[in-house]
TIVO-2410 file (N, C-alpha, C; in nm, 3 decimals):
# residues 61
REC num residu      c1      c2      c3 atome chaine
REC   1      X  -0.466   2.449   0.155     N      A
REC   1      X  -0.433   2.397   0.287    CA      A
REC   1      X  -0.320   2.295   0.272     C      A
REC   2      X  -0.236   2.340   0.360     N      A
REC   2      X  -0.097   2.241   0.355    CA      A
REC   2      X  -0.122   2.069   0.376     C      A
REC   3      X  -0.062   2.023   0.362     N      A
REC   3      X  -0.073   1.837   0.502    CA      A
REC   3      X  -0.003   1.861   0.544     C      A
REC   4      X  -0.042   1.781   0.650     N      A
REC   4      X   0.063   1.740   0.819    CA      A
REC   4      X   0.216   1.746   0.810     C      A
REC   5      X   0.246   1.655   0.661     N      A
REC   5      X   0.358   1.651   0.646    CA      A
REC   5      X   0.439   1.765   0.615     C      A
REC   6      X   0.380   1.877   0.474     N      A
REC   6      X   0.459   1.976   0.437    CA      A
REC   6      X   0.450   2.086   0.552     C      A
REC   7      X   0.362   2.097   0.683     N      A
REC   7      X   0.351   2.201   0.780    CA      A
REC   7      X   0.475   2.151   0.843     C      A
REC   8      X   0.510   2.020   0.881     N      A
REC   8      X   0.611   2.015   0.950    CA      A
REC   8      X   0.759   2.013   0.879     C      A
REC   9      X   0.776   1.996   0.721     N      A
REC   9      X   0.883   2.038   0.665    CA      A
REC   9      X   0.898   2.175   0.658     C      A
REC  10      X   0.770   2.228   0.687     N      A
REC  10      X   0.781   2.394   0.689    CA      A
REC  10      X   0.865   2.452   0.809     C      A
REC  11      X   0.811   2.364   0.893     N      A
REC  11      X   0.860   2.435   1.031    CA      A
REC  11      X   1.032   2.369   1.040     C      A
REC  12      X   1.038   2.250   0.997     N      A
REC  12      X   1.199   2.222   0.960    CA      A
REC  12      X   1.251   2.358   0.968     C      A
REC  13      X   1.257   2.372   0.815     N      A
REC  13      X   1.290   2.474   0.748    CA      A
REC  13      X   1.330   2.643   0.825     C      A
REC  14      X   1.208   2.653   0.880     N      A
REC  14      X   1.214   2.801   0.994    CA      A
REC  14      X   1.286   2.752   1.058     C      A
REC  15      X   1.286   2.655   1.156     N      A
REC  15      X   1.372   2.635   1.271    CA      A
REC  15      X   1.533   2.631   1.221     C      A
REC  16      X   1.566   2.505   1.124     N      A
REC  16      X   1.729   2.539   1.089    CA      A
REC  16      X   1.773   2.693   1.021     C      A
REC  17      X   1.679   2.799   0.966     N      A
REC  17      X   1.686   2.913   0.951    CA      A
REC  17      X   1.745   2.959   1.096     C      A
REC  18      X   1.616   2.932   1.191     N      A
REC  18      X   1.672   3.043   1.304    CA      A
REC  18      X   1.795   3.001   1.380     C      A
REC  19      X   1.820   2.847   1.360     N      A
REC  19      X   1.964   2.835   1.369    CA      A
REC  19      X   2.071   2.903   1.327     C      A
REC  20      X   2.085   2.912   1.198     N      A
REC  20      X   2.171   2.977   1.132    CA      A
REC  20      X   2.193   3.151   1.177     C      A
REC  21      X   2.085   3.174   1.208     N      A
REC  21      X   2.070   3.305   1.262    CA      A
REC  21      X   2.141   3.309   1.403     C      A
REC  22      X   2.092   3.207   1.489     N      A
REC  22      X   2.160   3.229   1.606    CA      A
REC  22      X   2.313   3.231   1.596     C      A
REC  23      X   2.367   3.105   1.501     N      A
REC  23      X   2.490   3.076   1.471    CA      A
REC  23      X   2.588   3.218   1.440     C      A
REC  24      X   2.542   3.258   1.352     N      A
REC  24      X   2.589   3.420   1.346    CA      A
REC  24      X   2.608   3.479   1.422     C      A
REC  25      X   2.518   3.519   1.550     N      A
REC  25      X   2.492   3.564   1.692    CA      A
REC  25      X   2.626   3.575   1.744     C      A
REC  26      X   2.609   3.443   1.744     N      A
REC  26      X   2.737   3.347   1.820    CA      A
REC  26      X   2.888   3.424   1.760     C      A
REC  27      X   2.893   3.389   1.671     N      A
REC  27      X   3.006   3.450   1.592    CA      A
REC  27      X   3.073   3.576   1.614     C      A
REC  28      X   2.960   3.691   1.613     N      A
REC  28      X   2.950   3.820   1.640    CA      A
REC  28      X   2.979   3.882   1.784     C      A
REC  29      X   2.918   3.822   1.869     N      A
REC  29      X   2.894   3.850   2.018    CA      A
REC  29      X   3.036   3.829   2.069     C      A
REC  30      X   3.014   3.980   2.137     N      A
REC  30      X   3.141   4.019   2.185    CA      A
REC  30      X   3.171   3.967   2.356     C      A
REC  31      X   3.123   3.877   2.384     N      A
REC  31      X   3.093   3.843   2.552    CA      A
REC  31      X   3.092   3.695   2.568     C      A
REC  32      X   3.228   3.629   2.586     N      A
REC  32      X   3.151   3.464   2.624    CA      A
REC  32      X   2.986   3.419   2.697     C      A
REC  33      X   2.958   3.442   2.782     N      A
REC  33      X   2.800   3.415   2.790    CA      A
REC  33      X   2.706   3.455   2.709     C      A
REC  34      X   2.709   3.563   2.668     N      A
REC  34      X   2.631   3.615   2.521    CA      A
REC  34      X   2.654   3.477   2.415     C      A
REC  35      X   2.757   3.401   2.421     N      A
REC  35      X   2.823   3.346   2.269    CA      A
REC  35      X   2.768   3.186   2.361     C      A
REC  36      X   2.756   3.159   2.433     N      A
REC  36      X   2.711   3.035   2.511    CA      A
REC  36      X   2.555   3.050   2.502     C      A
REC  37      X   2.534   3.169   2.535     N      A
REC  37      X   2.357   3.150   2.503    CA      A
REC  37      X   2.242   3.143   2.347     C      A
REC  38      X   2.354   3.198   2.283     N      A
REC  38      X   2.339   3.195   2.130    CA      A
REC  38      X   2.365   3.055   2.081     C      A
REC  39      X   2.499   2.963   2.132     N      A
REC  39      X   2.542   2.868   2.097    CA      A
REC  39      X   2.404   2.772   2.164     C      A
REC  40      X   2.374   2.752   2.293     N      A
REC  40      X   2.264   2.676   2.318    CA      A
REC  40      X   2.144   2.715   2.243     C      A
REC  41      X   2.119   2.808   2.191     N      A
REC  41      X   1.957   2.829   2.190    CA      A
REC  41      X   1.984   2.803   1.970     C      A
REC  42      X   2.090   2.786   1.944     N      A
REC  42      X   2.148   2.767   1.803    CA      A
REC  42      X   2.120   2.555   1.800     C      A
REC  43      X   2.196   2.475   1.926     N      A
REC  43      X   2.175   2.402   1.895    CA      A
REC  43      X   2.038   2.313   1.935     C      A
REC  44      X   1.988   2.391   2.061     N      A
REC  44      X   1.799   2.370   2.082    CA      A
REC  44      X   1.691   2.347   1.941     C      A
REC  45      X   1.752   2.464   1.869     N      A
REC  45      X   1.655   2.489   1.723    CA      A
REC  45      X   1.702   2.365   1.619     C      A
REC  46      X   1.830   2.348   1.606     N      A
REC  46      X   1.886   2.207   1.565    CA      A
REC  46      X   1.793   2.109   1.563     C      A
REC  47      X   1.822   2.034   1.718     N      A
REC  47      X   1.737   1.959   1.711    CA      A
REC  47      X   1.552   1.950   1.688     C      A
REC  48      X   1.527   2.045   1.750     N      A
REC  48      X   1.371   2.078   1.703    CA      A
REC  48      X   1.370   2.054   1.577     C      A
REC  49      X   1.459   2.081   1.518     N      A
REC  49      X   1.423   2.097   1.341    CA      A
REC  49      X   1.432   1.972   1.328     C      A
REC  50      X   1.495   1.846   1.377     N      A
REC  50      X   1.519   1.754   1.303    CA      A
REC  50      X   1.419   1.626   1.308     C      A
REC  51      X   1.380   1.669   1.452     N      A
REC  51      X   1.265   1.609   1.524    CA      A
REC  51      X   1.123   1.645   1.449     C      A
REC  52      X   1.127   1.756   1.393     N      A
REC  52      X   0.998   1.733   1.281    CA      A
REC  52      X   1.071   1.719   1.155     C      A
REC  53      X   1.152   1.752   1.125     N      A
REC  53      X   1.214   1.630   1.015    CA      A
REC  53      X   1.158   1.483   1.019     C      A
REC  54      X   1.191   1.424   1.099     N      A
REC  54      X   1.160   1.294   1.153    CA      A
REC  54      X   0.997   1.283   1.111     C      A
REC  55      X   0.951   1.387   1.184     N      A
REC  55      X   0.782   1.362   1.219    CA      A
REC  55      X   0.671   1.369   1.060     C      A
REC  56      X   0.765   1.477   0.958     N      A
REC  56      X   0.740   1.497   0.833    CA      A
REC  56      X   0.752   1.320   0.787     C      A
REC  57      X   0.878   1.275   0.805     N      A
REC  57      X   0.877   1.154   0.694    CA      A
REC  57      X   0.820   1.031   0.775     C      A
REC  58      X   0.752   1.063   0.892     N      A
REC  58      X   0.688   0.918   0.949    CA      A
REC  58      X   0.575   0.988   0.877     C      A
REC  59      X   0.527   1.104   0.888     N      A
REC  59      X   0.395   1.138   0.790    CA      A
REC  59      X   0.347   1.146   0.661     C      A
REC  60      X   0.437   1.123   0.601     N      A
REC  60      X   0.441   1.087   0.428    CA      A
REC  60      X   0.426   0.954   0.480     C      A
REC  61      X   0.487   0.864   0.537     N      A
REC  61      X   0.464   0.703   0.511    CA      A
REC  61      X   0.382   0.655   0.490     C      A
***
């Protein structure tokens, strides 16, 4: 069983993944709104990720 802390470095981890994934999206997509909705939902996962970033190292403390 994980702790609190490594579940939420876990989920870090997935989330700046599915960033990177969207980021690509973005890249690829042949349609400005296609490339705006990839670009928002690229930097949504950003921050999510960083925000349990955050939540990981108040939980080690």
């Amino acid at each position: 069983m994980a702790t609190k802390a490594e579940e939420l470095e876990n989920k870090a981890r997935v989330k700046l993944a599915l960033s990177k994934k969207y980021e690509n999206l973005c890249r690829i997509s042949g349609s400005k709104p296609a490339r705006g909705k990839f670009i928002r939902r690229s930097n949504q996962l950003r921050r999510q990720a960083v925000e349990f970033q955050r939540a990981a190292d108040a939980a080690k403390a």
